[in-house]
C-alpha positions as CSV (number, residue, x, y, z in Angstrom):
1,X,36.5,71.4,84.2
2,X,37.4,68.5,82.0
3,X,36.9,64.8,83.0
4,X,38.8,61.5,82.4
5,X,36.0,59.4,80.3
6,X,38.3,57.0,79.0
7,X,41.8,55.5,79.0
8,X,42.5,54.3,75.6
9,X,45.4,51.8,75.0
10,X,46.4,53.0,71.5
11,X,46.8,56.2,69.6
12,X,44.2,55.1,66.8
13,X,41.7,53.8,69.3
14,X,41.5,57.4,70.9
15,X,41.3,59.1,67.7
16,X,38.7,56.8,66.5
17,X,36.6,57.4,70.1
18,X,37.2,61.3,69.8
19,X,35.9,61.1,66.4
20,X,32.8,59.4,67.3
21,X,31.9,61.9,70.4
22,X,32.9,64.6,68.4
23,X,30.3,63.6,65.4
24,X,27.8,63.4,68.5
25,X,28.7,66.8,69.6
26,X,30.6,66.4,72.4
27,X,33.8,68.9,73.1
28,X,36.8,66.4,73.4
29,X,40.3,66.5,74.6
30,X,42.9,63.5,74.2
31,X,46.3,63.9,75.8
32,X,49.0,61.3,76.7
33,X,48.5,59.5,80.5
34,X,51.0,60.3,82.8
35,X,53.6,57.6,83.4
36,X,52.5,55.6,80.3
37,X,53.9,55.7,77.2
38,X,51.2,54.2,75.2
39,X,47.7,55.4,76.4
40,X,45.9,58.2,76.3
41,X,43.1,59.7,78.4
42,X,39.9,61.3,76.6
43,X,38.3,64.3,78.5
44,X,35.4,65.7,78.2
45,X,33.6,68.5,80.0
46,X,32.3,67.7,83.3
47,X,28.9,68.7,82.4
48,X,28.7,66.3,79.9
49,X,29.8,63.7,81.6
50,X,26.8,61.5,82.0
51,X,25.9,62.1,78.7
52,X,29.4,61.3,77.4
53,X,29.5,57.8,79.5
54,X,26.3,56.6,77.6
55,X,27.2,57.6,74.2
56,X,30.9,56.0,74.7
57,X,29.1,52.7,75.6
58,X,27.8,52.3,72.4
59,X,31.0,53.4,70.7
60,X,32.9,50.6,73.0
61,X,30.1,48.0,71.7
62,X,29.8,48.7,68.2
63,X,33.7,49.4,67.3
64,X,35.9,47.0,69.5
């Protein structure tokens, strides 16, 4: 099942974060929220979820 790991507020900024988990190995969905025209939710698997919460931390610190 994939999870919600992030809402992004821009287009870019989701590509950029899927980039980053994806060059750490992580499977990665982005699709458009619901009800909101500009952000987008990043999935990942559930089992990778905890994993996925501590590498995203150090995308969020070194990139914004």
């Amino acid at each position: 099942m994939w999870t919600v790991i992030y809402i992004a507020p821009t287009a870019k900024q989701a590509d950029h974060i899927k980039d980053k988990l994806t060059e750490e190995g992580f499977l990665v969905k982005v699709r458009q929220a619901r009800g909101a025209k500009e952000q987008f939710e990043i999935l990942i698997p559930e089992t990778e979820l905890d994993e996925g919460q501590e590498v995203l931390k150090d995308i969020l610190h070194s990139s914004f």
